[in-house]
LUMFIZA-862185 format. One record per residue (C-alpha): z, y, x. Coordinates in Angstrom, 3 decimals, decimal comma. Layout:
REM LUMFIZA-862185
<r><w>Z</w><v>Y</v><u>X</u></r>
...
REM end
This chain:
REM LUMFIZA-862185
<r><w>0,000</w><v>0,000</v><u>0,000</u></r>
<r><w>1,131</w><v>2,669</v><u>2,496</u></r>
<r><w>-2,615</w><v>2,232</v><u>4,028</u></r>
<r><w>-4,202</w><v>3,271</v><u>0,532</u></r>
<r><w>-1,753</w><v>6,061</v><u>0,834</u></r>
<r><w>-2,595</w><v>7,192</v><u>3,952</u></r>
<r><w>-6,215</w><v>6,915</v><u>2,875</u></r>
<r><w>-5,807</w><v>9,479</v><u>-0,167</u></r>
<r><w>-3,447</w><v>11,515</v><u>1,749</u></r>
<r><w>-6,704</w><v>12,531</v><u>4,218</u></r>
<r><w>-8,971</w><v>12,681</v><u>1,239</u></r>
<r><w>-6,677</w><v>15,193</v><u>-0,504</u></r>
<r><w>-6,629</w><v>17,239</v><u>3,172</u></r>
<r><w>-10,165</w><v>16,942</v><u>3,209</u></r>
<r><w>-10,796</w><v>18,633</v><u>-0,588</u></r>
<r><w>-7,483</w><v>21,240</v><u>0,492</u></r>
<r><w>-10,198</w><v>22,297</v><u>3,613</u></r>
<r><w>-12,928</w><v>22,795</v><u>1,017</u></r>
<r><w>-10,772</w><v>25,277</v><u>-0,897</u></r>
<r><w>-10,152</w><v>23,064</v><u>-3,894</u></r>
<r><w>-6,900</w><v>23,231</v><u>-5,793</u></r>
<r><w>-7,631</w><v>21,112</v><u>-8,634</u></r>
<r><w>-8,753</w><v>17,204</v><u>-7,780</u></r>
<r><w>-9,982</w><v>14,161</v><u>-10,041</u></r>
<r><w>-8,638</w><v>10,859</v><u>-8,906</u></r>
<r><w>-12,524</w><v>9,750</v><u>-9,991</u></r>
<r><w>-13,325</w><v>12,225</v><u>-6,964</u></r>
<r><w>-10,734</w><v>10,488</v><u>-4,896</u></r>
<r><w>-12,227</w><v>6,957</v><u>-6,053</u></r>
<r><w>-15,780</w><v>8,222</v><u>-5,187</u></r>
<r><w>-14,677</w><v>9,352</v><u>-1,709</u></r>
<r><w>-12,790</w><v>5,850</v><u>-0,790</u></r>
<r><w>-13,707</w><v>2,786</v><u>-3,246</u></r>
<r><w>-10,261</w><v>2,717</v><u>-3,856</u></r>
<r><w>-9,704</w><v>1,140</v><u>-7,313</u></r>
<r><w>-8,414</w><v>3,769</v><u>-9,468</u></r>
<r><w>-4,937</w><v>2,060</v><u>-10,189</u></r>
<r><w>-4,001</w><v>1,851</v><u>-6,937</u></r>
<r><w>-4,777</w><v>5,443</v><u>-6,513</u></r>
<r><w>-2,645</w><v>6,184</v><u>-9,515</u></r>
<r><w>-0,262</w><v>3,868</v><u>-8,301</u></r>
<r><w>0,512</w><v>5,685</v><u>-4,699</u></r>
<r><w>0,750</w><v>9,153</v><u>-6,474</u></r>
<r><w>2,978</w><v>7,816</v><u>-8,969</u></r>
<r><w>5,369</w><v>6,437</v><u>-6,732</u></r>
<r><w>5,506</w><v>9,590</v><u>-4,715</u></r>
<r><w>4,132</w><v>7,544</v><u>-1,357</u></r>
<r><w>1,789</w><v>10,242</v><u>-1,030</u></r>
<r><w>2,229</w><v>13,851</v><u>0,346</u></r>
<r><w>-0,009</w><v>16,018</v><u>-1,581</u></r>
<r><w>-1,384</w><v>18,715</v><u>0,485</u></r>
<r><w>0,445</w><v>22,464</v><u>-0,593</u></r>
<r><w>-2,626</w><v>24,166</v><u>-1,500</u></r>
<r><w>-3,703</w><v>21,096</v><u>-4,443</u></r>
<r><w>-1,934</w><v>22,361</v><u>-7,429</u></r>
<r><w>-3,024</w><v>19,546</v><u>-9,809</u></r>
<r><w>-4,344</w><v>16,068</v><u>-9,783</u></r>
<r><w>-6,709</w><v>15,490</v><u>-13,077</u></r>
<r><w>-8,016</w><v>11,897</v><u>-14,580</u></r>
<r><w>-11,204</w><v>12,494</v><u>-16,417</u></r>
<r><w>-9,858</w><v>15,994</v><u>-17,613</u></r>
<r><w>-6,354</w><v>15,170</v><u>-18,072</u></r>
<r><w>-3,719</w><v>16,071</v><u>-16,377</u></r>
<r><w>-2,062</w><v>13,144</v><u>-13,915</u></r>
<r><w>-0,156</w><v>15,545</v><u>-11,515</u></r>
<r><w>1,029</w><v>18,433</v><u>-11,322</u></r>
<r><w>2,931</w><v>20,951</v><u>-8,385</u></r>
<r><w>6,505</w><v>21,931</v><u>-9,453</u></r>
<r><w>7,157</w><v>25,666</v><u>-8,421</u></r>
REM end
C-alpha cells in the first residue's frame, strides 16, 4: 500500500507544479493505472500527504476531499 501512496503523493506534486488546486482521482487513475479504490483507499486512510497548494480532491464531480483551514 504505502508504494501506491507514494505513487499518488508525486502525482498530486506533479498537478500542485502545474498550478492546479482542484484534482479528480480519474486524473490520478489516468496518470498511474492505479485502480481507483486503491486510490480512494490511501487518501482515505490519511497515508497520503496532499500537497498544500491542492485544496480539493473530486470523483467524477463530487467532492472526495477536502483541505481543513
Amino acid at each position: 500500500m504505502e508504494r501506491f501512496a507514494k505513487a499518488v503523493e508525486n502525482i498530486l506534486k506533479r498537478f500542485e507544479e502545474k498550478g492546479l488546486e482542484v484534482v479528480d482521482l480519474y486524473d490520478i487513475w489516468v496518470e498511474s493505472s492505479i485502480p481507483m479504490d486503491l486510490i480512494e483507499e490511501v487518501i482515505e486512510k490519511d497515508m497520503v500527504k496532499v500537497p498544500p497548494n491542492i485544496k480539493e480532491l473530486k470523483v467524477r464531480g463530487k467532492n472526495f476531499w477536502r483541505r481543513r483551514n
